[in-house]
C-alpha positions in Angstrom: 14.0 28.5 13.3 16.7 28.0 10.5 14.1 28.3 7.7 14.8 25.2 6.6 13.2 22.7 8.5 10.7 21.6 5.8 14.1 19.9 4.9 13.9 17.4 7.6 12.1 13.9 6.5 8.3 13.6 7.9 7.5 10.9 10.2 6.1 8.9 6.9 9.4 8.4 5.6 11.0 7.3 8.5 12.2 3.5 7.5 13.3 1.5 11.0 14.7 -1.5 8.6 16.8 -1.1 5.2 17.2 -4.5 3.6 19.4 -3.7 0.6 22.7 -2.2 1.6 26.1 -2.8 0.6 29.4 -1.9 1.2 33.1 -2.1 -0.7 34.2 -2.1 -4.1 32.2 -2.6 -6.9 33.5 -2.8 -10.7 30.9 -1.0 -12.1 31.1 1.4 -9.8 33.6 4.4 -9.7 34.4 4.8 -6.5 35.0 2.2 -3.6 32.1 2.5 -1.2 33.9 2.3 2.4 31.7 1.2 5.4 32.6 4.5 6.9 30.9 6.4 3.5 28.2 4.1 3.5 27.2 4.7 7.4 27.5 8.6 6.8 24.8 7.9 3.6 22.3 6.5 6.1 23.2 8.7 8.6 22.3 11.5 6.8 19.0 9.5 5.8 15.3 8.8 7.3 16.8 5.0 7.6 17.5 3.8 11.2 19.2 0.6 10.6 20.1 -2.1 7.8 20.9 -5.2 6.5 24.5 -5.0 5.3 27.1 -7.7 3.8 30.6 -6.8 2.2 30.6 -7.1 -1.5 34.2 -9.3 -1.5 31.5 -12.2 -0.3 29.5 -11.5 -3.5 32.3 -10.8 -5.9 35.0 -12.4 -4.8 35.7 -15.4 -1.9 32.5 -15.6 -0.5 34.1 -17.2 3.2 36.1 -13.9 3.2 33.6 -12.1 2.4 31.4 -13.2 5.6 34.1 -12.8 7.7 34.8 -9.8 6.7 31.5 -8.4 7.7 31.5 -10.0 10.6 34.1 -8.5 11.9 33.6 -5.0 10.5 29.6 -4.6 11.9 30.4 -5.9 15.4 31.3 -2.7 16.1 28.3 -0.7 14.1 25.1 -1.2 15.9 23.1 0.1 13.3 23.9 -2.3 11.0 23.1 -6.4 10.7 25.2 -8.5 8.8 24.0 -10.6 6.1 25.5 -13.4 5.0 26.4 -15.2 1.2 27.5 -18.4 -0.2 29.1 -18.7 -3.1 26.6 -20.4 -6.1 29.6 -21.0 -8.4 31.3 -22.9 -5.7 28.1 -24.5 -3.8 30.1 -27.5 -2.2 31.6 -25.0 -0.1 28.5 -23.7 1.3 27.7 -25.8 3.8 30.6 -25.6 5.7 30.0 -21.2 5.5 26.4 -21.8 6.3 26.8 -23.6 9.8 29.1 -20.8 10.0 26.8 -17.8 9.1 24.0 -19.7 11.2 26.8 -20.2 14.7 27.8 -16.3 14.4 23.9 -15.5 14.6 23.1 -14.3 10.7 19.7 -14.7 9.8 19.9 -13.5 6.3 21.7 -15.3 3.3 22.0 -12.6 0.4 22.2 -14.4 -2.8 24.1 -13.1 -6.2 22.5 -15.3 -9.4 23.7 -12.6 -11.8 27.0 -12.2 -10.9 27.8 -15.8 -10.1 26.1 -17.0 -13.4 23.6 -19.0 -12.2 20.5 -17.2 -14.1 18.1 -20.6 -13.9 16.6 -21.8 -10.6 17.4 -25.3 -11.9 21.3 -24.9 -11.7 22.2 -27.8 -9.0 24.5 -25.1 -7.3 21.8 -22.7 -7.3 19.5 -25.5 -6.0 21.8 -27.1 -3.4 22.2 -23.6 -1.8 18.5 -23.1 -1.7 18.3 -26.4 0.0 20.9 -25.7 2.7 19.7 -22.7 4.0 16.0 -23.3 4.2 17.2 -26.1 6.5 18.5 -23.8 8.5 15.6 -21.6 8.5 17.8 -18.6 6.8 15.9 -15.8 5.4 16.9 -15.5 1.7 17.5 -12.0 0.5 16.7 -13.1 -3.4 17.8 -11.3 -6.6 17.1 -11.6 -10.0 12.8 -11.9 -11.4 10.8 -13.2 -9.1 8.8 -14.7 -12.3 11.8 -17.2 -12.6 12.9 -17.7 -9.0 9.6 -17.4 -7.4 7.9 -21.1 -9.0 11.0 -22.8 -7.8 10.9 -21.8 -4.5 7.1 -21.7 -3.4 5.7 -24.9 -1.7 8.3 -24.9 0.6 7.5 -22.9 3.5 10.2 -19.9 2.6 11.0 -17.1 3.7 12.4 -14.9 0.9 13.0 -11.2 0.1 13.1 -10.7 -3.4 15.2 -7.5 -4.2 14.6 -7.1 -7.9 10.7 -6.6 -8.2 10.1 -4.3 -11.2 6.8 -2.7 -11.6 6.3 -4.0 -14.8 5.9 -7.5 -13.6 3.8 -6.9 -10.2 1.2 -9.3 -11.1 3.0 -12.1 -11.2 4.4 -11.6 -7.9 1.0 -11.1 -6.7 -0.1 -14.3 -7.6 2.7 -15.9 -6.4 2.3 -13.7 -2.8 -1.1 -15.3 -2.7 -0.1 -18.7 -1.8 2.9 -18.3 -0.2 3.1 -16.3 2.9 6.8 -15.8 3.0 7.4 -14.2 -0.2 8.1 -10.5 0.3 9.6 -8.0 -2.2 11.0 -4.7 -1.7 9.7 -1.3 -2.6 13.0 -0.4 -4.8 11.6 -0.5 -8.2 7.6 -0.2 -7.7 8.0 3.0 -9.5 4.4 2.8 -10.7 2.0 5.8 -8.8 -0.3 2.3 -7.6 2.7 -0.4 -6.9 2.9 0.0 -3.2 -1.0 0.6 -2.9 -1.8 -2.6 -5.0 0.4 -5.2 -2.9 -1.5 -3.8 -0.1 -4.9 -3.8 -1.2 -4.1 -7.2 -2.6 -1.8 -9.5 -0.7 -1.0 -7.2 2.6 1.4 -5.0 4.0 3.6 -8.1 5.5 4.4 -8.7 1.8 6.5 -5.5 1.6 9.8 -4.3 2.5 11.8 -1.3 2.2 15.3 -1.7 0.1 17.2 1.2 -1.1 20.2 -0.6 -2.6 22.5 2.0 -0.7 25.3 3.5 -2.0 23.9 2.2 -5.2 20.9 4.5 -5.7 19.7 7.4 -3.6 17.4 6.6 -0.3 15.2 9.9 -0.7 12.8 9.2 -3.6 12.2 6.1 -2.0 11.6 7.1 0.9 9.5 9.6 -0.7 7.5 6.8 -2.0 7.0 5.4 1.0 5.7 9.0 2.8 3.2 9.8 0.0 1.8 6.3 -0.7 -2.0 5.9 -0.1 -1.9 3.5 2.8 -2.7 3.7 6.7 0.0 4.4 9.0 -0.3 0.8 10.2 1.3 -0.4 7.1 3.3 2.1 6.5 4.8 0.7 9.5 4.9 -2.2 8.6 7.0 -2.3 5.5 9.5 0.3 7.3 10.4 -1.9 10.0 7.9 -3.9 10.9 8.0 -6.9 8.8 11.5 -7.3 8.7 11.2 -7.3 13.0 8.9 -10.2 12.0 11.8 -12.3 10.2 14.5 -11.8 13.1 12.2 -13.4 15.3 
């Protein structure tokens, strides 16, 4: 005994699937967060695996950008790459998608804040949208559900959306009543009821877990997750097992 094993994350926190992580440089940020930085984070966290991309894909070129985490996760077995396309640039998506889709990606990560397309009704935004559902590609969605979410219901998707604030949970649920595939993450249901609600209301299989690693710290989340007032069956669920639902 070390006296300091109440340190060590209860089974209730442990998260088999992180949606939400990142890696490279960021402009807001002040340092650039390596992969090899980024691994030690989760590493040192209750999170098993994740869903990671390369921000040069999101910031930058984004056929660069999905090579380059391609090539950088083949050799980290914890970590699945997740794909973008560019919405400023959408006639170059298709090309990247067949890509993504040939390489075995399953997610498509899209950026509508920093590639200025704020309205679903932007034909780059929408011809995106298009191609991947096509292709049965999970979107990992940012930005308000409240705007995205009416644009893309009725369509059999399947989409993460990253951004759900607390603030605007009903609306989500209303949404997650009719549409099966619409999932949102646990990052900013800071409320003491969020998590609790979507269950009692629309189901565990409507939840995910997303840190936003390096962005934000896993532990209060995680915390969240250990001390919300739901069985252990879907607390399992949005760890791991939902997202093990979406890769098939």
């Amino acid at each position: 005994m070390t006296g300091y094993e109440w340190l060590a994350p209860s089974p209730q926190e442990r998260v088999r699937w992180d949606v939400d992580v990142l890696y490279g440089a960021w402009p807001r940020h002040p340092a650039d967060l390596d992969l090899a930085g980024v691994r030690a984070r989760l590493a040192g966290s209750p999170v098993e695996r994740g869903l990671a991309l390369h921000t040069r894909g999101a910031l930058f070129d984004a056929a660069e950008g999905n090579a380059q985490t391609l090539q950088d996760l083949s050799g980290c077995p914890e970590l699945l790459p997740v794909g973008t396309a560019d919405l400023r640039d959408a006639l170059a998506a298709e090309p990247q998608l067949d890509a993504l889709v040939a390489a075995g990606v399953r997610f498509l990560r899209l950026f509508t804040a920093e590639q200025g397309a704020p309205e679903p009704g932007f034909p780059g935004y929408r011809h995106v949208v298009d191609l991947a559902l096509a292709r049965g590609l999970v979107l990992l969605h940012d930005g308000d559900p409240r705007r995205y979410g009416p644009a893309l219901a009725d369509r059999g998707a399947d989409v993460v959306f990253l951004d759900l604030h607390a603030y605007f949970l009903a609306d989500f649920l209303l949404l997650a009543r009719r549409e099966p595939g619409f999932r949102a993450t646990t990052r900013m249901l800071s409320a003491p009821d969020s998590v609790e609600r979507v269950v009692e209301s629309v189901g565990a299989r409507h939840l995910v877990f997303g840190s936003r690693t390096p962005f934000m710290d896993i532990a209060p989340q995680t915390l969240r997750l250990r001390y919300a007032g739901i069985s252990a069956t879907d607390r399992a669920a949005i760890s791991g097992g939902n997202v093990e639902e979406l890769l098939g």
